[in-house]
MOPAC internal coordinates of N, CA, C and O (Angstrom, degrees):
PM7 1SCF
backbone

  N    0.0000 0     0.00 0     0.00 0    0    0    0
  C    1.4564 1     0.00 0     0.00 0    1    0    0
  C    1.5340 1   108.53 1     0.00 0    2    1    0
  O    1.2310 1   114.15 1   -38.94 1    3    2    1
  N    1.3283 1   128.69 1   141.06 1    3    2    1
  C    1.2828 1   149.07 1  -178.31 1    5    3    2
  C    1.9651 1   101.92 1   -69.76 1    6    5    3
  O    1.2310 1   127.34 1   -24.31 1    7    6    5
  N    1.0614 1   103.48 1   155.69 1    7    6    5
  C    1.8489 1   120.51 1   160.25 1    9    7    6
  C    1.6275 1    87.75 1   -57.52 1   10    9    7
  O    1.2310 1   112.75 1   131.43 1   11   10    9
  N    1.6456 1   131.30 1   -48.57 1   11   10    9
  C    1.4864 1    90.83 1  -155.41 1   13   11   10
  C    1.1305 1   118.52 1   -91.86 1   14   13   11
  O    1.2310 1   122.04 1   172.88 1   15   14   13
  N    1.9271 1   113.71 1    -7.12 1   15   14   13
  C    1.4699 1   135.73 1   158.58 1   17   15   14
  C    1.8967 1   101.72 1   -32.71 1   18   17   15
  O    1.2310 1   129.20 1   112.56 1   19   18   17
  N    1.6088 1    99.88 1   -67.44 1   19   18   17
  C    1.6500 1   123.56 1  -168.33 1   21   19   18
  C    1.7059 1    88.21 1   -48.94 1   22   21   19
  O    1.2310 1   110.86 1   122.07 1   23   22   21
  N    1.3688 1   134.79 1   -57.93 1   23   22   21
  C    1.1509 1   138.61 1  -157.52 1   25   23   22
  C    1.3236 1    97.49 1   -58.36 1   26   25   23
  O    1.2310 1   113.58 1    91.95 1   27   26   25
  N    1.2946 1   129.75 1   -88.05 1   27   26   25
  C    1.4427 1   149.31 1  -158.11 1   29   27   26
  C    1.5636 1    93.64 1   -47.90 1   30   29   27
  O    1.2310 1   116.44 1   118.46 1   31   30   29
  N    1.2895 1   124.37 1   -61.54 1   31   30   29
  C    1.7627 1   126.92 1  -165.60 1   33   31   30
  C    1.3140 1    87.42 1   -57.45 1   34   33   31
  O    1.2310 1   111.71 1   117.90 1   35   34   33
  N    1.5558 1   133.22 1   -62.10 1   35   34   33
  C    1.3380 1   114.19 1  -174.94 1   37   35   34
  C    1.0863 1   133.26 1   -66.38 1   38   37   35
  O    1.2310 1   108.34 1   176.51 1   39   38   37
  N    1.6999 1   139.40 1    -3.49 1   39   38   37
  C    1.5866 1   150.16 1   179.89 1   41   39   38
  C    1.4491 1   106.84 1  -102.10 1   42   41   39
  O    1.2310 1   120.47 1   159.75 1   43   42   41
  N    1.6582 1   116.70 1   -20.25 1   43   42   41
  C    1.0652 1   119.31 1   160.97 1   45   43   42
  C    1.6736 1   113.20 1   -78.77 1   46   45   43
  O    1.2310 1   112.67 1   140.59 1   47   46   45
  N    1.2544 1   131.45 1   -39.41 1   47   46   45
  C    1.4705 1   111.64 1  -171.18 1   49   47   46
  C    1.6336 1   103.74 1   -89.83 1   50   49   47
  O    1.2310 1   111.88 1   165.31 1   51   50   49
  N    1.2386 1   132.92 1   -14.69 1   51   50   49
  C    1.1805 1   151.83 1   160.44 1   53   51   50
  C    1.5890 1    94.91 1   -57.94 1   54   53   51
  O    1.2310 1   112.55 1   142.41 1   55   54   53
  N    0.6289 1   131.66 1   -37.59 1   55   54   53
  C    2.2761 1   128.99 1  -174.82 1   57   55   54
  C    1.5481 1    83.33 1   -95.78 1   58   57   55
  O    1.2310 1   110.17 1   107.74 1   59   58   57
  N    0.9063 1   136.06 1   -72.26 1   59   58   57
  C    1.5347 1   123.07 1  -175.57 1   61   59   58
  C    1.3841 1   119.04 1   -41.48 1   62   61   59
  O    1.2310 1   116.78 1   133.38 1   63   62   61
  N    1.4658 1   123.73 1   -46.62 1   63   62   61
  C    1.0329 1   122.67 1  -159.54 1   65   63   62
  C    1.8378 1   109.11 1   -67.87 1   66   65   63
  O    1.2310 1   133.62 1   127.91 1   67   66   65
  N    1.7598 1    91.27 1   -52.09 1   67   66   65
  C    1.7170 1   118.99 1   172.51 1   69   67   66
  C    1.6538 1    98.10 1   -39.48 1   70   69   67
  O    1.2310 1   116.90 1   136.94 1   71   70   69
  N    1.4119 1   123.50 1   -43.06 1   71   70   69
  C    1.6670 1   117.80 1  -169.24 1   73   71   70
  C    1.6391 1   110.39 1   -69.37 1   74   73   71
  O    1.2310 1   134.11 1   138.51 1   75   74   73
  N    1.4431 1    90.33 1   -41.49 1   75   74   73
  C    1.7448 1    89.40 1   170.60 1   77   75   74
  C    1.4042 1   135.90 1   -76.29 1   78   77   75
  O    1.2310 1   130.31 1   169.88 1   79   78   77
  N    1.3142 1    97.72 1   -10.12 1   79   78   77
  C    1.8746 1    96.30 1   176.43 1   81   79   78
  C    1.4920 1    91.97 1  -127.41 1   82   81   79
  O    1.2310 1   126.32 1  -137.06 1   83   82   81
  N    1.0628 1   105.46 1    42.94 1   83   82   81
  C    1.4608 1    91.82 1   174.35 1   85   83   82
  C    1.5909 1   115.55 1   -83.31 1   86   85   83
  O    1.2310 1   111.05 1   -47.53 1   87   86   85
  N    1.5917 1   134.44 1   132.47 1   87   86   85
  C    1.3406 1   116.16 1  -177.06 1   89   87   86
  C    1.4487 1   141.63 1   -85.85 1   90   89   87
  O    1.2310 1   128.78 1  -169.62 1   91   90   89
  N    1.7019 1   100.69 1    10.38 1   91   90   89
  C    1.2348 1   121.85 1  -169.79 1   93   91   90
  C    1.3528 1   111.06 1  -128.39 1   94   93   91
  O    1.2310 1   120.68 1    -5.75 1   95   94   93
  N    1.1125 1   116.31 1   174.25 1   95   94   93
  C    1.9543 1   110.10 1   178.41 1   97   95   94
  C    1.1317 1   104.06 1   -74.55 1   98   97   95
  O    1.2310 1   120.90 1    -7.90 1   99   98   97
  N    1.0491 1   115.88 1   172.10 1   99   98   97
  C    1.4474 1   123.37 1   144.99 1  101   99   98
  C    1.6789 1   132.46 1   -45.45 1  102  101   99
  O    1.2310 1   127.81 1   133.00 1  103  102  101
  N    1.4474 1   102.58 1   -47.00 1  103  102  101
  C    1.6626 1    96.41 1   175.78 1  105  103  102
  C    1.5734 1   113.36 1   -95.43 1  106  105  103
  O    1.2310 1   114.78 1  -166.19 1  107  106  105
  N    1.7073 1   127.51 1    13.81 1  107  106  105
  C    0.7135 1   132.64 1  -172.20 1  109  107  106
  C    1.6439 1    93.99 1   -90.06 1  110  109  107
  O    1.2310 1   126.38 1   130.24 1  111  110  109
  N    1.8061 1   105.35 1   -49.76 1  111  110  109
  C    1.3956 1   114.20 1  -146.35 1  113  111  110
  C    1.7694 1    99.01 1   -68.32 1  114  113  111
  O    1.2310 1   125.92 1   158.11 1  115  114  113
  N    2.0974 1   106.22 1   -21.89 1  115  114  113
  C    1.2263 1   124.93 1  -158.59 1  117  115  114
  C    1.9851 1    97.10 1   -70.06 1  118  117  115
  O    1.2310 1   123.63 1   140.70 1  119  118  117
  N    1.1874 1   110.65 1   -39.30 1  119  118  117
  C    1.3142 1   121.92 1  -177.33 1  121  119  118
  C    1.5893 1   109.61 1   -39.55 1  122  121  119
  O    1.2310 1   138.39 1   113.04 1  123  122  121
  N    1.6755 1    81.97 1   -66.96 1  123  122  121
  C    1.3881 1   119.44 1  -167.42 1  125  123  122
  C    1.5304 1   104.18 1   -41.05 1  126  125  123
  O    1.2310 1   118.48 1   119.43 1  127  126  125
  N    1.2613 1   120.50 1   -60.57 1  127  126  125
  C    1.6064 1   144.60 1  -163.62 1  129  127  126
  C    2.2570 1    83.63 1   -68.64 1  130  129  127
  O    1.2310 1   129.09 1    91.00 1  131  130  129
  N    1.0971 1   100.08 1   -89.00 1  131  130  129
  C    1.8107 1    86.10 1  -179.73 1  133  131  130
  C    0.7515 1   125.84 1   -38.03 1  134  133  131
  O    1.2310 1   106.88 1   137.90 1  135  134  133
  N    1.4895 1   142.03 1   -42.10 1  135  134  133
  C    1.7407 1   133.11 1   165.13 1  137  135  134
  C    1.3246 1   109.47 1   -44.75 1  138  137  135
  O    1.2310 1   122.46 1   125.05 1  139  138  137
  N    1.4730 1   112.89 1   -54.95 1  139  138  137
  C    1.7511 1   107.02 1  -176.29 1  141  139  138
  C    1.4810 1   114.95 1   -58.34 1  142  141  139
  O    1.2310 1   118.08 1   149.22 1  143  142  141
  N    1.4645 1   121.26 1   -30.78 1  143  142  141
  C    1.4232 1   126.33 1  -164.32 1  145  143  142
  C    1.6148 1   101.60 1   -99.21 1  146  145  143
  O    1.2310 1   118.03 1   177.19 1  147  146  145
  N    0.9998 1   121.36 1    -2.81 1  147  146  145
  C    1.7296 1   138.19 1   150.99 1  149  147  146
  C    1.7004 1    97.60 1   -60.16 1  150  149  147
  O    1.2310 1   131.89 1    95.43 1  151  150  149
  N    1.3658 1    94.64 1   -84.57 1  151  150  149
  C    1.4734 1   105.54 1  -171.20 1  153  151  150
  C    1.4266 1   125.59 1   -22.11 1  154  153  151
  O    1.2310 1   130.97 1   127.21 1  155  154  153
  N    1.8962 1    96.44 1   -52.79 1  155  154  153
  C    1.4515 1   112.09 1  -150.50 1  157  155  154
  C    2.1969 1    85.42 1   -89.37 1  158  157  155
  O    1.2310 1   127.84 1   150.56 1  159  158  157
  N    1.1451 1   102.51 1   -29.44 1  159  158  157
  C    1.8657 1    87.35 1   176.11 1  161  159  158
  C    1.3917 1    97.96 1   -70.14 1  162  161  159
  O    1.2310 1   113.56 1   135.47 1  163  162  161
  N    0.9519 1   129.78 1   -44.53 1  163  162  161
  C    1.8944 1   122.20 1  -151.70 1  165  163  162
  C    1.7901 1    90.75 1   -58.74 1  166  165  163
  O    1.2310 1   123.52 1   125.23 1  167  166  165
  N    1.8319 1   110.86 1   -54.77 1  167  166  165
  C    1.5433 1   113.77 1  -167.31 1  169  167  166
  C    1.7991 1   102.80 1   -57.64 1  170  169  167
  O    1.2310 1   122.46 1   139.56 1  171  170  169
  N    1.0501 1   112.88 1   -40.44 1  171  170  169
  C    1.4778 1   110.01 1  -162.16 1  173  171  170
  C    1.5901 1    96.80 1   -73.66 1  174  173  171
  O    1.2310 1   114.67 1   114.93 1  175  174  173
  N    1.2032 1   127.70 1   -65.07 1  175  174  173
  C    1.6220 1   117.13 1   162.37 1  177  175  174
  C    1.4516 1   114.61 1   -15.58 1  178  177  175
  O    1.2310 1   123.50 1   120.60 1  179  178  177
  N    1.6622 1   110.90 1   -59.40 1  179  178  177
  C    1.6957 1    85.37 1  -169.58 1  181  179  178
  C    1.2761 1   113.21 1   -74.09 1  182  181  179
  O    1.2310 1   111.38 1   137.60 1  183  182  181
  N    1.3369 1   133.83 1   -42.40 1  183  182  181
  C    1.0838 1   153.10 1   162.04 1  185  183  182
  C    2.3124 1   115.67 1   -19.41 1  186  185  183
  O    1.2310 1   145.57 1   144.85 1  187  186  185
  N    1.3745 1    67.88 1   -35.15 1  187  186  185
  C    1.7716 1    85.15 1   177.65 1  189  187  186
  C    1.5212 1   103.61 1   -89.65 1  190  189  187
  O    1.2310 1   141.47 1   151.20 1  191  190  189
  N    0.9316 1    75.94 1   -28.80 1  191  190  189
  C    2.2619 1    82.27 1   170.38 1  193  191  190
  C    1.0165 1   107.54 1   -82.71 1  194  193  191
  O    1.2310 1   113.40 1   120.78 1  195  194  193
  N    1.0274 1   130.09 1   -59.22 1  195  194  193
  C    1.5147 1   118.71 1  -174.80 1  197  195  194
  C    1.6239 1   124.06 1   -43.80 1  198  197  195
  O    1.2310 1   134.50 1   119.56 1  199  198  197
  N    1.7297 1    89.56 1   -60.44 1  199  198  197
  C    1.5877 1    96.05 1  -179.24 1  201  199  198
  C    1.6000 1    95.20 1   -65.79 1  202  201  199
  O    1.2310 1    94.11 1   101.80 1  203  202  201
  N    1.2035 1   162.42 1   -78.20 1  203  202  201
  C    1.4314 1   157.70 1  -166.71 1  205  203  202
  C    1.6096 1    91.66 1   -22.04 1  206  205  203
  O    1.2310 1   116.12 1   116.14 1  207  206  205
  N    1.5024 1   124.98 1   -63.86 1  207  206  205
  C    1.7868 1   107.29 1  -160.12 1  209  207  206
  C    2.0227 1    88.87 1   -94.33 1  210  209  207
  O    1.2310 1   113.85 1  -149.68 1  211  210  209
  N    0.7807 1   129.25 1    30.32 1  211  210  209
  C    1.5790 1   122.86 1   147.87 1  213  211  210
  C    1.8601 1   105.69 1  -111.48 1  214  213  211
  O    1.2310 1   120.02 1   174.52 1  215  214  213
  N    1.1790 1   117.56 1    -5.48 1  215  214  213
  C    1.4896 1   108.66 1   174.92 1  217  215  214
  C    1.3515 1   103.55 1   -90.47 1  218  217  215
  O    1.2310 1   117.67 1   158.74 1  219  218  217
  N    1.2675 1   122.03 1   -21.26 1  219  218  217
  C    1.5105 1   128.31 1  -177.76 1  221  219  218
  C    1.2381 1   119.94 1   -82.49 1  222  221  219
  O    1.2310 1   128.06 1   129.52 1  223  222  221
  N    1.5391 1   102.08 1   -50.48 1  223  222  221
  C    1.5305 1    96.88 1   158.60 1  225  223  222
  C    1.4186 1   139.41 1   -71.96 1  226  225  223
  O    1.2310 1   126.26 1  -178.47 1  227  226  225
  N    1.3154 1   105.56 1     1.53 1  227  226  225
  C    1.6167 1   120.68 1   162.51 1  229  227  226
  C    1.6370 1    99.28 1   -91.16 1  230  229  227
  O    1.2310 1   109.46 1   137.06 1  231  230  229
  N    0.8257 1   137.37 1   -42.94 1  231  230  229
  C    1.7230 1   143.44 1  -179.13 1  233  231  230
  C    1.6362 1    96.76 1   -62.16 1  234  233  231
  O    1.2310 1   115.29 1   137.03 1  235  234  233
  N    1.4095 1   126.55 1   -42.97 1  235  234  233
  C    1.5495 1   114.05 1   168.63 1  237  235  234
  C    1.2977 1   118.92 1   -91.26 1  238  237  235
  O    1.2310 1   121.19 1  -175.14 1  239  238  237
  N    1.1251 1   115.34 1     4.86 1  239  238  237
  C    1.6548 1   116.79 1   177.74 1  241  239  238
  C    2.0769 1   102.17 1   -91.44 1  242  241  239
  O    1.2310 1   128.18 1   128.22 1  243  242  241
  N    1.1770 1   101.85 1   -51.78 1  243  242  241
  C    1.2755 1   113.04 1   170.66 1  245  243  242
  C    1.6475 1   103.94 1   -57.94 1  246  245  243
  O    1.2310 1   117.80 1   112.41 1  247  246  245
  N    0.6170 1   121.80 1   -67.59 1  247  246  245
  C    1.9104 1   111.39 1  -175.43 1  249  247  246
  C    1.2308 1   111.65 1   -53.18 1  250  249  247
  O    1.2310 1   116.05 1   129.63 1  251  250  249
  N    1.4529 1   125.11 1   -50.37 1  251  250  249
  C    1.7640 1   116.70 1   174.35 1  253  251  250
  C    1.8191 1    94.47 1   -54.97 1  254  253  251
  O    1.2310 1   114.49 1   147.34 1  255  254  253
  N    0.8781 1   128.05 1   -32.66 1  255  254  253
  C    1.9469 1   100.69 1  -152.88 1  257  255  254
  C    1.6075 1    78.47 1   -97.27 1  258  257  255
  O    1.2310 1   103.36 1   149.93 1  259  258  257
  N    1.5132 1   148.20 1   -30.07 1  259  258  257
  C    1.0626 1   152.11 1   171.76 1  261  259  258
  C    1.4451 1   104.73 1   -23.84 1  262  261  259
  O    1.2310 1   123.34 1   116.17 1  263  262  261
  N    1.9084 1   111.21 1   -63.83 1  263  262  261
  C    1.4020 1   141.93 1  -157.32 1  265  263  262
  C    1.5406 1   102.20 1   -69.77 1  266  265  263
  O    1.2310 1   133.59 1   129.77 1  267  266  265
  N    1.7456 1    91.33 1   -50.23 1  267  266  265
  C    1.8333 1   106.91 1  -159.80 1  269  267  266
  C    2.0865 1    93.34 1   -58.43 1  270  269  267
  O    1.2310 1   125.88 1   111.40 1  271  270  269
  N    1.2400 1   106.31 1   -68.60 1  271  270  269
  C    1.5339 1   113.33 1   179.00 1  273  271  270
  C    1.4800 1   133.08 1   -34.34 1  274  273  271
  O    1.2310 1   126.40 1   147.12 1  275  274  273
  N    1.7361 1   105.30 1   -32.88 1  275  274  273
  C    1.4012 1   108.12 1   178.76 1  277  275  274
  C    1.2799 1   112.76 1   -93.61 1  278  277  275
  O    1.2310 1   117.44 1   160.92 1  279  278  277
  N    1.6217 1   122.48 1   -19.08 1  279  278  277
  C    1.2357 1   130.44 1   164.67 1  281  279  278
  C    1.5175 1   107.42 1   121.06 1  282  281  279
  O    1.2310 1   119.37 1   179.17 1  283  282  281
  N    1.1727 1   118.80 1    -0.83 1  283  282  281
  C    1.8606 1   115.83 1  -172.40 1  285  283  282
  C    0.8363 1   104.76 1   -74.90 1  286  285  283
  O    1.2310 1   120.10 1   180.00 1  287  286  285

């Protein structure tokens, strides 16, 4: 058997196992899992904003001293 044989047999009895001791229902745990993945898109969005208008303002910081240095 392959590493990805070893992989899959183990993420499969690992998902089985998680279903059986799981301590919540199913549509409880389902909530649970979308609120966090709410959460975690809304943070990463801004986060993607941020760095996007700090790459820009490094992209205009670099062109003025670009300009200032060569003399134009």
């Amino acid at each position: 058997m392959t590493y990805a044989g070893y992989f899959i047999s183990g993420a499969a009895i690992g998902a089985a196992l998680g279903v059986l001791f799981a301590p919540k229902a199913g549509r409880e745990t389902r909530e649970q899992m979308n609120s966090w993945l709410k959460d975690k898109r809304e943070k990463s969005r801004i986060e993607y904003q941020a760095m996007k208008e700090a790459l820009e303002t490094g992209r205009k910081t670099f062109r003025a001293k670009e300009k200032e240095l060569s003399g134009v």
